[in-house]
DSSP file (Angstrom, degrees, kcal/mol; ACC not computed):
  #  RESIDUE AA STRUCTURE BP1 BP2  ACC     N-H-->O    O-->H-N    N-H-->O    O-->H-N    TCO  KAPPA ALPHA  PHI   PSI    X-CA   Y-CA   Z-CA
    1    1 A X              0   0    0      0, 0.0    25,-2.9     0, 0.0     2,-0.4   0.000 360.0 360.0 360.0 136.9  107.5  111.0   95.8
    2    2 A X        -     0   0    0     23,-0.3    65,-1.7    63,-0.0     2,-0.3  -0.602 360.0-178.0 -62.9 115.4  107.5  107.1   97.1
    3    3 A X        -     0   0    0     21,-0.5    21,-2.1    -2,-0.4     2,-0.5  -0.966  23.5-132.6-136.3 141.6  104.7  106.3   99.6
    4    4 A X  E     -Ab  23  69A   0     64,-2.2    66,-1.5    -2,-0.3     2,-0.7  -0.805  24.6-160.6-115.2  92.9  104.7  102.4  101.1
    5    5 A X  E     - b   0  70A   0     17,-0.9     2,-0.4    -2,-0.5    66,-0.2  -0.725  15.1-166.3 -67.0 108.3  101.4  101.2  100.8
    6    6 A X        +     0   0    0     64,-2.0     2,-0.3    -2,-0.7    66,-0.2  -0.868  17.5 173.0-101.6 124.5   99.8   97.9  103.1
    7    7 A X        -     0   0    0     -2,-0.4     2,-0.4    64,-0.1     6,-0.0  -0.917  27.3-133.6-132.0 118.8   96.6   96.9  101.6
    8    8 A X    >   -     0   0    0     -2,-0.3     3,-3.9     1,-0.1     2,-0.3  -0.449  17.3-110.1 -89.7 153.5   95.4   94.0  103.0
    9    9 A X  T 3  S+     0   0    0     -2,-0.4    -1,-0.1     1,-0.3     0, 0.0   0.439 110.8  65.2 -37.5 -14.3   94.0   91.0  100.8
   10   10 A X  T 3  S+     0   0    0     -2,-0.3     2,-0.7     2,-0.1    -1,-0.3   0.575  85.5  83.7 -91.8 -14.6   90.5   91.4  101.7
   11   11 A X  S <  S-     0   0    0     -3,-3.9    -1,-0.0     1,-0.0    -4,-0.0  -0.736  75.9-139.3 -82.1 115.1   90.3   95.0   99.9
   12   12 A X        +     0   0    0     -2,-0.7     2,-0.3     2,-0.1    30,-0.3  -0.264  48.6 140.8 -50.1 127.4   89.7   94.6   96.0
   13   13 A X        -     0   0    0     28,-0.1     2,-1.2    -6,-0.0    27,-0.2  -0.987  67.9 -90.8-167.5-179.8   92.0   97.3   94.6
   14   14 A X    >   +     0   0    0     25,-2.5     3,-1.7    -2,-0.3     4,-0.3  -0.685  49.9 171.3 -84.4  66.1   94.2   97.7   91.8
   15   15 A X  T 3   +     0   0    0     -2,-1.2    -1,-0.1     1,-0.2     7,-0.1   0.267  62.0  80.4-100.1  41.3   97.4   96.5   93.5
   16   16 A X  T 3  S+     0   0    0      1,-0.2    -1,-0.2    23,-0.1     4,-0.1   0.344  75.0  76.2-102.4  24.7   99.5   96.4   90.5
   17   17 A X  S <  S+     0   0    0     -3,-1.7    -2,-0.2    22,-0.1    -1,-0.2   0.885  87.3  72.3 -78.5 -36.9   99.9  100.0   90.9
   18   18 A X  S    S-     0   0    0     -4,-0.3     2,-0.4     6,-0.1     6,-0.2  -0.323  83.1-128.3 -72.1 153.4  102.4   99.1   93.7
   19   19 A X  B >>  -C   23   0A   0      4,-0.5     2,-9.9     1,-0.1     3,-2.9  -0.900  49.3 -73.5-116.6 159.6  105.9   97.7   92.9
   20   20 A X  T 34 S+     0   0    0     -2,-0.4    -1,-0.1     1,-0.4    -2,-0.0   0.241 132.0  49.7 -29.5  10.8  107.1   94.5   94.7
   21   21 A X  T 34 S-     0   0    0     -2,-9.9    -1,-0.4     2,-0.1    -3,-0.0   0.308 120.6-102.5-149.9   0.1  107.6   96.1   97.9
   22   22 A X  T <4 S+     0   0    0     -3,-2.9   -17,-0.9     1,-0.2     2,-0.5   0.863  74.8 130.7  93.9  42.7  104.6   97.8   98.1
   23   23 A X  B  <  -AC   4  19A   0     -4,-1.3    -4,-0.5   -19,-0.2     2,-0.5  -0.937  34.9-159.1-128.7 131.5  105.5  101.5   97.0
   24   24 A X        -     0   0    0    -21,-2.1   -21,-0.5    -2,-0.5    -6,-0.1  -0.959  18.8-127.3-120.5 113.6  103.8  103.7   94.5
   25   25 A X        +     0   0    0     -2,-0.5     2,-0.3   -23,-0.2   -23,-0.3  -0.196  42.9 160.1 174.8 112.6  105.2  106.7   92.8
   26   26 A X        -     0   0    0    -25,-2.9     2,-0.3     4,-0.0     3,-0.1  -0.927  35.0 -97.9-130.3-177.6  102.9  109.7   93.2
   27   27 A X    >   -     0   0    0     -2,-0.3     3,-1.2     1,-0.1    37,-0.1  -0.706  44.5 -89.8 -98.6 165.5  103.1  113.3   93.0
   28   28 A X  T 3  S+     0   0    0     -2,-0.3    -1,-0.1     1,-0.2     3,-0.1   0.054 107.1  26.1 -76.0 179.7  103.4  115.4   95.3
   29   29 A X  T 3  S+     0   0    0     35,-0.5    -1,-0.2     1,-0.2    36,-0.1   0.514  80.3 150.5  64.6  -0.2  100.1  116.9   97.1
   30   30 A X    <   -     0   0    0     -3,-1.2    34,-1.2    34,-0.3     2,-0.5  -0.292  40.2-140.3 -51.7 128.4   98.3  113.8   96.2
   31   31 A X  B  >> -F   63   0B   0     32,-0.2     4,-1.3    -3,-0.1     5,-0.5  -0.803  19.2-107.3-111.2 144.7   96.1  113.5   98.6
   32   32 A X  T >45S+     0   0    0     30,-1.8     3,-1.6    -2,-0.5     4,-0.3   0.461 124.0  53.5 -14.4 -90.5   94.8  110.1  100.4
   33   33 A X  T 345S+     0   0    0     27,-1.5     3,-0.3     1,-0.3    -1,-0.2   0.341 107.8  51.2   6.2 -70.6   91.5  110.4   98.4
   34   34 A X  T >>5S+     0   0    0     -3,-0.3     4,-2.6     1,-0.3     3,-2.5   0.912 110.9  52.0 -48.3 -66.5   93.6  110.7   95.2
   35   35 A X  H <X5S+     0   0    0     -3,-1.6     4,-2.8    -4,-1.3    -1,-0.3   0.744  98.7  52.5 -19.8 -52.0   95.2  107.8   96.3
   36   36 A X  H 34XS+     0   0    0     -5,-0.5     5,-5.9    -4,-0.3    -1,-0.3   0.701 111.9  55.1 -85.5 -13.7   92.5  105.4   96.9
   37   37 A X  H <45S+     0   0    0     -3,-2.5    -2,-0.2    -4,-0.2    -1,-0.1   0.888 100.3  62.6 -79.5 -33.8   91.3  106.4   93.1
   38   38 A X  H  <5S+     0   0    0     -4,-2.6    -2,-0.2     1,-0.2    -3,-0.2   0.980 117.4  24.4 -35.9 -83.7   94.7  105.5   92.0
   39   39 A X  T  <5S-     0   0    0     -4,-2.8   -25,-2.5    -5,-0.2    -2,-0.2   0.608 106.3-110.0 -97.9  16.0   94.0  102.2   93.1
   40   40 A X  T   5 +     0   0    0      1,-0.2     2,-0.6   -27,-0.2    -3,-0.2   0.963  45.6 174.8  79.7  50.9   90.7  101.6   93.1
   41   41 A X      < -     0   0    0     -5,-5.9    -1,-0.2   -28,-0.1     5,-0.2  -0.850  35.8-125.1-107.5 130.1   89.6  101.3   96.6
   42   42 A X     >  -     0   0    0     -2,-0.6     4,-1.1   -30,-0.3     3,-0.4   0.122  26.4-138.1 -71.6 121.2   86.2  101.0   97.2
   43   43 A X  T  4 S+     0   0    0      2,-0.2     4,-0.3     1,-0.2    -1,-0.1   0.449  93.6  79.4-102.4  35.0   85.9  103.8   99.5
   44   44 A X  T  4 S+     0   0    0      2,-0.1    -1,-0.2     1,-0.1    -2,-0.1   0.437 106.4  50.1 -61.0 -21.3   83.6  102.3  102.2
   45   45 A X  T  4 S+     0   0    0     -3,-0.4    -2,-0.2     1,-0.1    -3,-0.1   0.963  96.4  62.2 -72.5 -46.4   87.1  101.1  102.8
   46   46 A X  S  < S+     0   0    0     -4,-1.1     5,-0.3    -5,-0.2    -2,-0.1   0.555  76.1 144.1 -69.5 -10.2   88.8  104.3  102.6
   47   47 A X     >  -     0   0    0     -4,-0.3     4,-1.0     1,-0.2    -3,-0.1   0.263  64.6-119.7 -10.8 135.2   86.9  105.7  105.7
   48   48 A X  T  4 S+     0   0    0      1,-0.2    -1,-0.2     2,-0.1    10,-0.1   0.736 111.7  59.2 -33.0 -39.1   88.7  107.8  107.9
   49   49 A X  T  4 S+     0   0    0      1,-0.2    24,-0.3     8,-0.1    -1,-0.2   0.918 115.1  39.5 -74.7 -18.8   88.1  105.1  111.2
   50   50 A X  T  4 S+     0   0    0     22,-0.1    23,-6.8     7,-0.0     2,-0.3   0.831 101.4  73.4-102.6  -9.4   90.0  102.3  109.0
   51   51 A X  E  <  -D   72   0A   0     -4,-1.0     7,-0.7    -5,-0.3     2,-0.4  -0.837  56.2-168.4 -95.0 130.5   92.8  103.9  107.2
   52   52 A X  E     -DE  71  57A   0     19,-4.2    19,-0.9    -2,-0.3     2,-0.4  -0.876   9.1-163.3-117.5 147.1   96.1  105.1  108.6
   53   53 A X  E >  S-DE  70  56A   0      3,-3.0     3,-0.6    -2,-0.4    17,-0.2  -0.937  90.2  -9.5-139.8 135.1   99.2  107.2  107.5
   54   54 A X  T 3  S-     0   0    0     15,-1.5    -1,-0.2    -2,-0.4    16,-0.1   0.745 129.3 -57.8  75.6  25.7  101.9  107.0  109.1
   55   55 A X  T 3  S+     0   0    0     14,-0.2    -1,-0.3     1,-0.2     2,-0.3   0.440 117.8  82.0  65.2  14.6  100.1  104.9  112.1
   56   56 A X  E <  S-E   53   0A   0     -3,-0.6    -3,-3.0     2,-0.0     2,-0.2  -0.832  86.3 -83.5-163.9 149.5   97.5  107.6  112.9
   57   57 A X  E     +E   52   0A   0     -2,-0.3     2,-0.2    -5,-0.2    -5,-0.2  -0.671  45.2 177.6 -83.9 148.5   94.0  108.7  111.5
   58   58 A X        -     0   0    0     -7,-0.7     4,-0.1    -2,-0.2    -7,-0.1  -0.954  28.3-105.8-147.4 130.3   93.8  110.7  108.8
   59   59 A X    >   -     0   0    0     -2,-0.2     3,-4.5     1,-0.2   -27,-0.2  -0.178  30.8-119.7 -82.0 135.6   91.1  112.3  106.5
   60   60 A X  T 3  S+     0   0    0      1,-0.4   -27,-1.5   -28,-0.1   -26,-0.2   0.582 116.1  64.6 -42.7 -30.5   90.5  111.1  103.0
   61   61 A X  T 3  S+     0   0    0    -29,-0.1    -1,-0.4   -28,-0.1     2,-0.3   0.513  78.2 111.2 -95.2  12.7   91.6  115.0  102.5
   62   62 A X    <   -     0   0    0     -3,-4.5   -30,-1.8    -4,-0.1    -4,-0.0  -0.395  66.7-116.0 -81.5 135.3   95.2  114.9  103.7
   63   63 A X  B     -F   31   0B   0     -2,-0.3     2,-0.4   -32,-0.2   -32,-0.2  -0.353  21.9-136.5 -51.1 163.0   98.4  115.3  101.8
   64   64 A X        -     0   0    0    -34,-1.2     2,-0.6   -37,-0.1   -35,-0.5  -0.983  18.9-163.8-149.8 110.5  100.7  112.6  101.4
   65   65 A X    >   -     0   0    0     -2,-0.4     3,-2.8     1,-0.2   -37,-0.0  -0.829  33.0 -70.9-118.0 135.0  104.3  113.2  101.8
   66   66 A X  T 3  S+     0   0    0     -2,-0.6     2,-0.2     1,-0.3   -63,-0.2   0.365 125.3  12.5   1.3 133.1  107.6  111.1  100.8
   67   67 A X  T 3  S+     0   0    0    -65,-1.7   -63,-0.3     1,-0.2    -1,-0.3   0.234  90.4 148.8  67.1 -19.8  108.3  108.3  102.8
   68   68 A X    <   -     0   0    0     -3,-2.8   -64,-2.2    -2,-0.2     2,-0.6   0.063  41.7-142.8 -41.9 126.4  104.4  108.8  104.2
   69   69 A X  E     -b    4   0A   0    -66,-0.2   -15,-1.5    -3,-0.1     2,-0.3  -0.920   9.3-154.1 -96.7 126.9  103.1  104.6  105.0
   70   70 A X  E     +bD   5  53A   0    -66,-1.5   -64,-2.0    -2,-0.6     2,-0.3  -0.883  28.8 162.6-103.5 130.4   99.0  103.9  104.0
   71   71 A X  E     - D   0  52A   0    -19,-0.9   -19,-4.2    -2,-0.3     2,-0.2  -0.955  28.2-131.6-161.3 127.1   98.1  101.2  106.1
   72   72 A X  E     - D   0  51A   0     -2,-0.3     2,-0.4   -21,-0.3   -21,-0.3  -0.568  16.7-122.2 -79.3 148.3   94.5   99.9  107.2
   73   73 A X        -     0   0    0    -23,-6.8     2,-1.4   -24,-0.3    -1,-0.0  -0.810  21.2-133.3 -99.3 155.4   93.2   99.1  110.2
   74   74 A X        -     0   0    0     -2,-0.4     3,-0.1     1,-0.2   -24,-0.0  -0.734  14.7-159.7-104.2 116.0   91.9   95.3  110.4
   75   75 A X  S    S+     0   0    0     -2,-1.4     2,-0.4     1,-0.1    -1,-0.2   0.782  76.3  38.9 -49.3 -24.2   88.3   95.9  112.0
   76   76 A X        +     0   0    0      2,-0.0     2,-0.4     0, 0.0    -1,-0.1  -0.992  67.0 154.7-146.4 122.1   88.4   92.1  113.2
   77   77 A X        +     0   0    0     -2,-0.4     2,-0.1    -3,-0.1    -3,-0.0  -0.982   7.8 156.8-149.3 148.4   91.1   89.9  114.5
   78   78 A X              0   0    0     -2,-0.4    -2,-0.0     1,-0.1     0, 0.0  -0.401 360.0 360.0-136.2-162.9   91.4   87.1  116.4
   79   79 A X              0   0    0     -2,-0.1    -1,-0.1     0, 0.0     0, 0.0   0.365 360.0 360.0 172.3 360.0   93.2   84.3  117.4
């Protein structure tokens, strides 16, 4: 299954696990968790409050399904 992963620049991770368009190949039932091991994200980052799939929170134990989007929230923005 394809899931379209935003990780923004301020997280260290592994992001040559994604290809150019920001999508990563998993299998299915892979769960967020799995995910964040995948690429190596530090998981005071993976917190529930700061991670989204699919726009919405979701716990570090949910499944991940085709087409599913991983997306952060950015605690601090301005402008």
């Amino acid at each position: 299954m394809r899931v379209r992963v935003y990780l923004p620049p301020y997280i260290k991770s592994d992001h040559s696990k994604l290809d150019q368009d920001g999508y990563i190949e998993l299998e299915e039932g892979t769960t967020l968790k799995e995910l964040f091991k995948i690429l190596k994200v530090p998981l005071p980052f993976g917190m529930v409050h700061l991670c989204r799939v699919n726009y919405e929170k979701a716990s570090l134990d949910r499944e991940l399904k085709d087409g599913d989007i991983v997306s952060f929230f950015a605690m601090i923005s301005g402008g």
